[in-house]
C-alpha positions as CSV (number, residue, x, y, z in Angstrom):
1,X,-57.9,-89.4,-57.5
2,X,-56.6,-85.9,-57.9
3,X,-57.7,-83.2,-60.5
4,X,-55.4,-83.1,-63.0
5,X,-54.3,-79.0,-61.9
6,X,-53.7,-79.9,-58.3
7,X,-50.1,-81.5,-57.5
8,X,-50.0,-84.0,-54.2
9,X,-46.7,-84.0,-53.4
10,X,-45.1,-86.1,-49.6
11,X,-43.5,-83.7,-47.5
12,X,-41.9,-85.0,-44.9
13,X,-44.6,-86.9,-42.5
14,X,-47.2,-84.6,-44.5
15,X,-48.5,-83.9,-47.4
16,X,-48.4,-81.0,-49.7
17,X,-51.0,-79.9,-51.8
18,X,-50.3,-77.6,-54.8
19,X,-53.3,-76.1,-56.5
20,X,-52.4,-75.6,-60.2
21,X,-55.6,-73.3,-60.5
22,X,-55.6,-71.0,-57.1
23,X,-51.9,-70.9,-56.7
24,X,-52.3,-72.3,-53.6
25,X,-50.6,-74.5,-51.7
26,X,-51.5,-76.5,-48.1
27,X,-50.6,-78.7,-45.3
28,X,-52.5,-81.6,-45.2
29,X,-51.1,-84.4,-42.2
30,X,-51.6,-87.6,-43.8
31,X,-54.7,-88.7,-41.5
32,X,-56.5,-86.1,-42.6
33,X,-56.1,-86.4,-46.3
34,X,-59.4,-88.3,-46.7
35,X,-61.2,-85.1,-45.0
36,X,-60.3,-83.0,-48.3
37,X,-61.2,-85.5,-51.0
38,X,-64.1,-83.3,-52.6
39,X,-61.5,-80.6,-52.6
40,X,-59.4,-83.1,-54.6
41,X,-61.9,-85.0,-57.3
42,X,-64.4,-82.5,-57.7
43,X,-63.9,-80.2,-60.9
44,X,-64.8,-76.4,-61.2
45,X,-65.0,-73.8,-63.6
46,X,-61.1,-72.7,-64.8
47,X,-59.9,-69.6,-64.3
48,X,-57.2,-67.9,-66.7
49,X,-55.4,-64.9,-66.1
50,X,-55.9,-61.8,-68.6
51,X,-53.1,-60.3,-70.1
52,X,-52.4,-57.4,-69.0
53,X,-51.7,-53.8,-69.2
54,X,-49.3,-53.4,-72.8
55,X,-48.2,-49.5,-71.7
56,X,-44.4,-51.2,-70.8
57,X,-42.4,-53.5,-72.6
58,X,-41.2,-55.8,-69.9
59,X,-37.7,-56.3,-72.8
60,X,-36.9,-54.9,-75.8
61,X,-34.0,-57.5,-77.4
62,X,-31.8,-55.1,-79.7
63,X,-29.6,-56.7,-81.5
64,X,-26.4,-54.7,-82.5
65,X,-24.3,-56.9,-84.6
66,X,-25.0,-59.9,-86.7
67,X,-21.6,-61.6,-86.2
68,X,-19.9,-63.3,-84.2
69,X,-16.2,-64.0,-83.3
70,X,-17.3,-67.8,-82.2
71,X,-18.2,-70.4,-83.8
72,X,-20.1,-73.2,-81.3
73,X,-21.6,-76.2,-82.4
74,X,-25.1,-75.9,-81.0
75,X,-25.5,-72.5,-81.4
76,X,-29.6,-72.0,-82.6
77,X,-28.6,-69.1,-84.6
78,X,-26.5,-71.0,-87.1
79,X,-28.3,-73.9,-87.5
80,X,-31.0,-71.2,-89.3
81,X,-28.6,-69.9,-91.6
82,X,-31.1,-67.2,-92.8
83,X,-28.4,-64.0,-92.1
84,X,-25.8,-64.2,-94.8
85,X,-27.2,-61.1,-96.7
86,X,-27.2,-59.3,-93.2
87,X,-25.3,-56.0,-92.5
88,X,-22.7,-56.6,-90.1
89,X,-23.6,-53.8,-87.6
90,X,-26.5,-52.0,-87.0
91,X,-27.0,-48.0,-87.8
92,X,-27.6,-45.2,-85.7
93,X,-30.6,-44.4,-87.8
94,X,-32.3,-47.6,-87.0
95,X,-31.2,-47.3,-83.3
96,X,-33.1,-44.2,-83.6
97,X,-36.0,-45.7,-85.5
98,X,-36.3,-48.9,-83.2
99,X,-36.2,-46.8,-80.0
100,X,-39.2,-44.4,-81.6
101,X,-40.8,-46.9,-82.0
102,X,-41.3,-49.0,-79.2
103,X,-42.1,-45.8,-77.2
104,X,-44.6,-45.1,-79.9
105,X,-46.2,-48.6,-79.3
106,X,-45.7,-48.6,-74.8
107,X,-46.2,-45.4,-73.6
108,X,-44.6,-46.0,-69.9
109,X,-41.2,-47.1,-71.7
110,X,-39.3,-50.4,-71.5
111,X,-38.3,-52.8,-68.3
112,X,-35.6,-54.1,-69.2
113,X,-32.8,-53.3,-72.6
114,X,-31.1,-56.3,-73.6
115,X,-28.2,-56.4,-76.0
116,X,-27.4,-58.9,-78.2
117,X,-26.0,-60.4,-81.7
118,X,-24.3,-62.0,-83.0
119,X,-21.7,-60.7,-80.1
120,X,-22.8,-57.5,-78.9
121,X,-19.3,-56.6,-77.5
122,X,-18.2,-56.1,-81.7
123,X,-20.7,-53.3,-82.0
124,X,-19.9,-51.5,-77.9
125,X,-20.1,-47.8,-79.7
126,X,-23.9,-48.4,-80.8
127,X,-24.7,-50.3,-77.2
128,X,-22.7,-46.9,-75.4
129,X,-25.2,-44.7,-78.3
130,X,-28.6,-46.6,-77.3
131,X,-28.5,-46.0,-74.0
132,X,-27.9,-42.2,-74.5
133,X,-30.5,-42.1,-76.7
134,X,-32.8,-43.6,-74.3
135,X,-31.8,-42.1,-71.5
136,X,-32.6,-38.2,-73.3
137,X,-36.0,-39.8,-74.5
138,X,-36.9,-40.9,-70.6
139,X,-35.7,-37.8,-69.2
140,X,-37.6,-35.5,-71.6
141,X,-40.9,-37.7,-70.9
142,X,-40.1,-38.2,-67.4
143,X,-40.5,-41.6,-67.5
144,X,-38.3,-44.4,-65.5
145,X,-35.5,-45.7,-67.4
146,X,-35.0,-49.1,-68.5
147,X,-32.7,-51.6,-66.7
148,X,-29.7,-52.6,-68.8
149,X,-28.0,-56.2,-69.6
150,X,-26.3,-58.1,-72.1
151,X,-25.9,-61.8,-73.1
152,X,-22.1,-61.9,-74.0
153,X,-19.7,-64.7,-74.7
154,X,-17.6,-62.8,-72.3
155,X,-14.5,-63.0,-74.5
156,X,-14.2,-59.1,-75.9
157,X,-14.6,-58.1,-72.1
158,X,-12.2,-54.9,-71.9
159,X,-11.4,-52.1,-69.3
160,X,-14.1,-50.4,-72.4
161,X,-16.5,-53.1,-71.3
162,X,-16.0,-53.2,-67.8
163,X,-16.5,-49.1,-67.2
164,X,-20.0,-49.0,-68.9
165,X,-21.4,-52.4,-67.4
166,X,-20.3,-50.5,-64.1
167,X,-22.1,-47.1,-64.9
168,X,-25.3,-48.4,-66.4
169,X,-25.7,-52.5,-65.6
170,X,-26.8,-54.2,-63.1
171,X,-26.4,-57.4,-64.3
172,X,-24.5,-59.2,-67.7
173,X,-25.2,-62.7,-69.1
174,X,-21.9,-64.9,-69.8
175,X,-22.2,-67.7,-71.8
176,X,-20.0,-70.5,-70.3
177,X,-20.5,-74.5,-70.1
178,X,-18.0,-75.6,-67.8
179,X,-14.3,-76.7,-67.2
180,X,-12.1,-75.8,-70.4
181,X,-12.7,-79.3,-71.8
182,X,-16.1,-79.7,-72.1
183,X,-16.5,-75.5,-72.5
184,X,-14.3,-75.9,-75.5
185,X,-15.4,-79.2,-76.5
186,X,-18.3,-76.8,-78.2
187,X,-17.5,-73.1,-78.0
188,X,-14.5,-72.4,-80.5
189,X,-13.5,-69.6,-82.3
190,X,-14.9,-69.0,-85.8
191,X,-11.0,-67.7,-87.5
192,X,-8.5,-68.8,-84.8
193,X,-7.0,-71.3,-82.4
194,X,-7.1,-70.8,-78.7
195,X,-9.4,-71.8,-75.9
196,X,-12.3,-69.8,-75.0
197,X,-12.4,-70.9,-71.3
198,X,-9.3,-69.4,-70.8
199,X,-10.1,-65.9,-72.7
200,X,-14.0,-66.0,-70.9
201,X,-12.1,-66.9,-66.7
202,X,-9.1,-64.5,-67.3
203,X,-11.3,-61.6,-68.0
204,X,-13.7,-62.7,-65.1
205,X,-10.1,-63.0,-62.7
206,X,-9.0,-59.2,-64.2
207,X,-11.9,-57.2,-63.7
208,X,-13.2,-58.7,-60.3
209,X,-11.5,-56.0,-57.8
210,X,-14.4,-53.4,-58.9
211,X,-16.9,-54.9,-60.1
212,X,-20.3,-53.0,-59.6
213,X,-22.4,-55.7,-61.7
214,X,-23.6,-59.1,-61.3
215,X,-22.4,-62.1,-63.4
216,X,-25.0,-64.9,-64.6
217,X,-23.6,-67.2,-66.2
218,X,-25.7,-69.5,-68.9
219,X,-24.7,-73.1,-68.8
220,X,-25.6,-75.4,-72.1
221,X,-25.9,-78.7,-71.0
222,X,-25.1,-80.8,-73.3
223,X,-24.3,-84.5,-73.7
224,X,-20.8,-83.8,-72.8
225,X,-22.1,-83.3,-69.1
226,X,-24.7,-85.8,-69.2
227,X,-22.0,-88.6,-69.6
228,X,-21.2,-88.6,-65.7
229,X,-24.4,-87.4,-64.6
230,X,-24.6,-89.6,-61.9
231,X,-21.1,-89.2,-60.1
232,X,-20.8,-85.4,-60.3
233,X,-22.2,-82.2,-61.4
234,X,-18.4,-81.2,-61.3
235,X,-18.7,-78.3,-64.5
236,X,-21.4,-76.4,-62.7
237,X,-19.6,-76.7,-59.5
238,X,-16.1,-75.4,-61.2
239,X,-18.3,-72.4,-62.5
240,X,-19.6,-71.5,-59.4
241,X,-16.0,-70.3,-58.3
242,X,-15.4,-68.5,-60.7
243,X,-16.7,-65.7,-58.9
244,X,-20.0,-65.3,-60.4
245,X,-23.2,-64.3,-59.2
246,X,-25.3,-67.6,-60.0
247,X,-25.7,-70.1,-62.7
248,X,-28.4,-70.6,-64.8
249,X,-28.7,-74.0,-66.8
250,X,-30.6,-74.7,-69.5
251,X,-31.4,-78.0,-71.4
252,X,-29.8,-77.7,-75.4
253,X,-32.8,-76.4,-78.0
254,X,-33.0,-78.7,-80.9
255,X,-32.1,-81.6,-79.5
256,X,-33.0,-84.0,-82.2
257,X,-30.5,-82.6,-84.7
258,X,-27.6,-82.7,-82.2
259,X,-27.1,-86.6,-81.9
260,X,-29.3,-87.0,-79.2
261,X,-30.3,-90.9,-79.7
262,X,-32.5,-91.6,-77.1
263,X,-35.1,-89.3,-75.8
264,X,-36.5,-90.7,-73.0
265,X,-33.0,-91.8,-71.3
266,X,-31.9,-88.1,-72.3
267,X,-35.0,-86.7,-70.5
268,X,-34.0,-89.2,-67.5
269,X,-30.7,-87.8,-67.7
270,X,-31.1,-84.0,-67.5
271,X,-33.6,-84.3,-64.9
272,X,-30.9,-86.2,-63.0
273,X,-28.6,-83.1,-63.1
274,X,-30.7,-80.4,-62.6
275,X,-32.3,-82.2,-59.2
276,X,-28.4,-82.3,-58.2
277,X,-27.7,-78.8,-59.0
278,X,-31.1,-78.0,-57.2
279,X,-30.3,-80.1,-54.2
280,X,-27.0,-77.9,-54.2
281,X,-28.6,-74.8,-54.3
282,X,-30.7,-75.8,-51.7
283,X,-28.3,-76.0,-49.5
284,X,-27.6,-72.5,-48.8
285,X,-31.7,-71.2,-48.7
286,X,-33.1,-70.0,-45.6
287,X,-35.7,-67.6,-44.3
288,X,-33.4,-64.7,-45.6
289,X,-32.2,-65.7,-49.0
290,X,-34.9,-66.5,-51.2
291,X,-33.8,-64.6,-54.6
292,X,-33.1,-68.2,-56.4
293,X,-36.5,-69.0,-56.1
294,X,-38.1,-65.3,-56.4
295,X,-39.9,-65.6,-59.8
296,X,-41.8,-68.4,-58.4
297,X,-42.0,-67.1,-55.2
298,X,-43.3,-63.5,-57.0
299,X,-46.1,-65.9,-58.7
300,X,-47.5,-67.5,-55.4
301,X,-47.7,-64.5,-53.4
302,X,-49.5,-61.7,-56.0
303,X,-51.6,-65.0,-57.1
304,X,-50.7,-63.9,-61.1
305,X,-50.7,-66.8,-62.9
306,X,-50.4,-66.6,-66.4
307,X,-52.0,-67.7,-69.4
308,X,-49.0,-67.6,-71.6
309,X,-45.8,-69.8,-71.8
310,X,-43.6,-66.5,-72.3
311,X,-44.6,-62.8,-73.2
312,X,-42.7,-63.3,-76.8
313,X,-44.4,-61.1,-79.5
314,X,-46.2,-58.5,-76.7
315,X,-44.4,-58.3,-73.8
316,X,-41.1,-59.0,-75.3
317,X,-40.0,-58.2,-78.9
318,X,-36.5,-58.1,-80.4
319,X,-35.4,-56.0,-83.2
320,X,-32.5,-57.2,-85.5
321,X,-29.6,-54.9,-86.9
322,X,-31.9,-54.3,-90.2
323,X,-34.9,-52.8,-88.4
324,X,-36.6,-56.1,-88.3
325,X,-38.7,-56.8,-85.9
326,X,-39.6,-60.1,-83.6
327,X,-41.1,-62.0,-80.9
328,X,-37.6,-62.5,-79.6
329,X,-34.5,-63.2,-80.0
330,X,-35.1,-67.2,-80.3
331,X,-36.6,-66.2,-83.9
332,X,-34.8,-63.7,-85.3
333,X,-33.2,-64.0,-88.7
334,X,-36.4,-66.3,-89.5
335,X,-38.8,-64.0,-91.9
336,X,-41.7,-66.5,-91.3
337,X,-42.0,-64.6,-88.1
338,X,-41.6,-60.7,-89.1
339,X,-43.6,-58.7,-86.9
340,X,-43.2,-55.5,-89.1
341,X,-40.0,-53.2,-89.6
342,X,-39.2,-50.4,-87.6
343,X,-37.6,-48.3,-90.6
344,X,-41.0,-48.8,-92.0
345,X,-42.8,-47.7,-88.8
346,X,-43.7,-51.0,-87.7
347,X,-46.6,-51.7,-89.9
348,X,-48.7,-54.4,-89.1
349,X,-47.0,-54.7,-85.8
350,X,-50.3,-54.7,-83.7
351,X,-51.6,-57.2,-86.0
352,X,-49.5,-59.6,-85.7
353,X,-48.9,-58.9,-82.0
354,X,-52.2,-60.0,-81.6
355,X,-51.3,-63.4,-82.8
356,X,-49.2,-64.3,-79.6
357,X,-51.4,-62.9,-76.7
358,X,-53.8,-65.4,-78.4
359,X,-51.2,-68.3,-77.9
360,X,-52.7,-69.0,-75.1
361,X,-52.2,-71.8,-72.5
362,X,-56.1,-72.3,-71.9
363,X,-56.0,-73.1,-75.7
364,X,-53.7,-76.4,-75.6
365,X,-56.5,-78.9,-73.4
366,X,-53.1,-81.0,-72.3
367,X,-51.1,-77.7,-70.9
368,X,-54.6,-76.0,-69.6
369,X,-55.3,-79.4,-67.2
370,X,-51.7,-79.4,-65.8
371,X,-51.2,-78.6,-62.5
372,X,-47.8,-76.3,-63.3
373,X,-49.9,-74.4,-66.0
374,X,-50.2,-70.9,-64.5
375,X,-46.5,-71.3,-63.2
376,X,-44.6,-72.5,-66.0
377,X,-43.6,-69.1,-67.5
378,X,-41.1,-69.4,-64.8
379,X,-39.5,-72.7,-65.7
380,X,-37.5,-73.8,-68.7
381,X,-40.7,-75.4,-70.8
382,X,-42.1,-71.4,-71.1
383,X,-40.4,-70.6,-74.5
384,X,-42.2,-70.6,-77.5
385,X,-39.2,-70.0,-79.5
386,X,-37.7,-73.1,-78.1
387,X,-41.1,-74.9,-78.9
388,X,-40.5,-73.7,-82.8
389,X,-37.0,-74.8,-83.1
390,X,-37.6,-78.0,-81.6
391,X,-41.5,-79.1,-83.0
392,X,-42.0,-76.4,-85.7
393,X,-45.0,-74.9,-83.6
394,X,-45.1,-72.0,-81.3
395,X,-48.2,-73.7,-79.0
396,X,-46.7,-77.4,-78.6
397,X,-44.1,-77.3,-75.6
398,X,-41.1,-79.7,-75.6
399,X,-41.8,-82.4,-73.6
400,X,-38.7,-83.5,-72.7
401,X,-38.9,-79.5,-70.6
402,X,-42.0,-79.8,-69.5
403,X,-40.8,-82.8,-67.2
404,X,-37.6,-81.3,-66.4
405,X,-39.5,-78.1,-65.0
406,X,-42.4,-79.9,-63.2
407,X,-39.4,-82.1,-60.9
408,X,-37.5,-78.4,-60.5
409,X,-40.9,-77.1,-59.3
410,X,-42.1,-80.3,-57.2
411,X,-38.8,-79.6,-55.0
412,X,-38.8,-75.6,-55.0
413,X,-42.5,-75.4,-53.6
414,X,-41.5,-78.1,-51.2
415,X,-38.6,-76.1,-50.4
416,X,-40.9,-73.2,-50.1
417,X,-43.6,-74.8,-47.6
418,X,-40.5,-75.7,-45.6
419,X,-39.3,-72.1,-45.2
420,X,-42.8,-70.7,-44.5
């Protein structure tokens, strides 16, 4: 019997022990296995990691326009409907206010700016604007400036576009789902006709000569994909030529309003095709290209595990085109989770900042006694606003994710003991 943090996993004529707790992991050849049974059964006292210095905000979300020239299906931000008294665009002023502020609140700066909407691309003056603003404010302070990105729908992507991605980004987010039948089967355009694949892999084919910046592209998997799961992961094969950098996929948030009928054959299901798109992935890791699996890789070797599913509300925090501000992105537009308002100087911003470094993992018994706890953040079950959109509660992780992540992270630390 093994505790429930520790993860005994068959690799190849050995064993592979993962502990949860230690961030370890070991070799054990299968006749000696019985020579490390009180390591196994025998509990200890837990350890949780703290969390952390607050002096940087690892991302500030600024959001620079509230609409959107799409219209898709599943898109989180429409099934809330709270923004139709919402400005458009947002002002200079609170550019300038939101910016104060979060340098008022972490004194070393910001990691990382990401833009967003709505589409960002409607608004480019104020995304051009912020990052002169910032870039003054870092040089007067002497301080290290952030690192810039946007998550785009990658259909306004001009020669405008192109130029500033090349001067100040290292790397944009595309949304993009697959071959034009199953991308557009879900991604239309809110007041026209036309297919968005099209729009989203011309501009990808016209700007790729000089192109300085990396390409992610975020993949939505939906049931569309799921319907052939097990003959072909063909869409997220046709994205990788495209000539993108790498492809992220993600389950789809909300899952029981979206005709979804059968959970546990849908978990079944998405599992299947992310352990293909691993296995594909796979395929091209060696000694000397580990950055697909660096976050997890990051975790094992500084031995940080965390306490939290995601650094929403305090190492994260997203501010909306009216000032407001919130965990992240996930829940803005939803004023049950208002953190303060930067035109007001962000009262009760510590105060309710607070409330989410106290979300702890150690404080949900089931997450604290699994064995991927401290690595989770990593995965796609660490996302409280995903947890809210799908449950209604910010400490009560989707389960359906939890499994998906614990089979991606079985094979990657396998993958990882291989290599090392």
């Amino acid at each position: 019997m093994v505790n429930d943090y520790m993860k005994l996993m068959e690799l190849n004529d050995d064993f592979l022990l993962f502990d949860g707790d230690l961030l370890k992991m070991y070799k054990i050849p299968k006749d000696k296995l019985h020579e490390v049974h009180d390591y196994l059964e025998n509990p200890r006292e837990r350890h949780f990691a703290e969390v952390g210095s607050l002096d940087r905000l690892g991302r500030l979300t600024l959001c620079v326009s509230s609409v959107c020239n799409l219209a898709c299906k599943y898109c989180y931000e429409s099934q809330q409907n709270f923004c139709e008294h919402k400005q458009a665009f947002i002002s200079v002023e609170t550019i300038q206010k939101a910016i104060n502020f979060v340098f008022s609140q972490y004194c070393e700066g910001i990691g990382c700016v990401q833009f967003f909407g709505g589409e960002p691309l409607l608004n480019i003056k104020a995304i051009r604007y912020t990052i002169e603003y910032i870039s003054e404010i870092c040089l007067k302070r002497s301080i290290k400036p952030p690192a810039y990105t946007i998550v785009t729908n990658g259909t306004l992507i001009n020669e405008e576009a192109h130029n500033l991605f090349n001067q100040y980004f290292g790397r944009i987010t595309i949304s993009l789902d697959g071959r034009k039948e199953i991308n557009d089967a879900n991604r239309v355009f809110a007041k026209h006709a036309g297919s968005v694949y099209e729009n989203v892999s011309a501009n990808l084919t016209k700007f790729a000569k000089d192109r300085k910046y990396l390409i992610d592209v975020q993949m939505t998997i939906t049931e569309c994909h799921l319907q052939n799961v097990n003959s072909d992961i063909i869409d997220y094969l046709h994205i990788k030529k495209l000539g993108v950098t790498s492809v992220h996929i993600t389950p789809l948030i909300n899952t029981k309003d979206y005709q979804v009928a059968e959970r546990e054959k849908y978990t079944s299901r998405i599992i299947e095709y992310f352990r293909k798109c691993y296995e594909h992935e796979m395929q091209y890791i060696d000694k000397t290209n580990y950055y697909k699996l660096l976050s997890l890789v990051r975790i094992l070797k500084e031995k940080t595990p965390s306490d939290h599913y995601c650094g929403a509300g305090f190492k994260d925090i997203s501010i909306d085109v009216l000032g407001d501000i919130y965990p992240c992105f996930m829940f803005n537009d939803n004023p049950a989770f208002v953190m303060g308002n930067v035109l007001s100087d962000g009262k009760d911003f510590v105060a309710n900042r607070d409330t989410y470094i106290s979300n702890t993992i150690s404080r949900n018994q089931k997450c604290a006694n699994c064995w991927a706890h401290g690595i989770c953040s990593s995965g796609h079950s660490g996302c409280i606003g995903a947890y809210y959109l799908e449950n209604g509660r910010i400490d009560r992780p989707i389960e359906h994710n939890c499994a998906l992540t614990k089979s991606v992270f079985e094979n990657a630390l396998c993958k990882i003991a291989q290599l090392t």
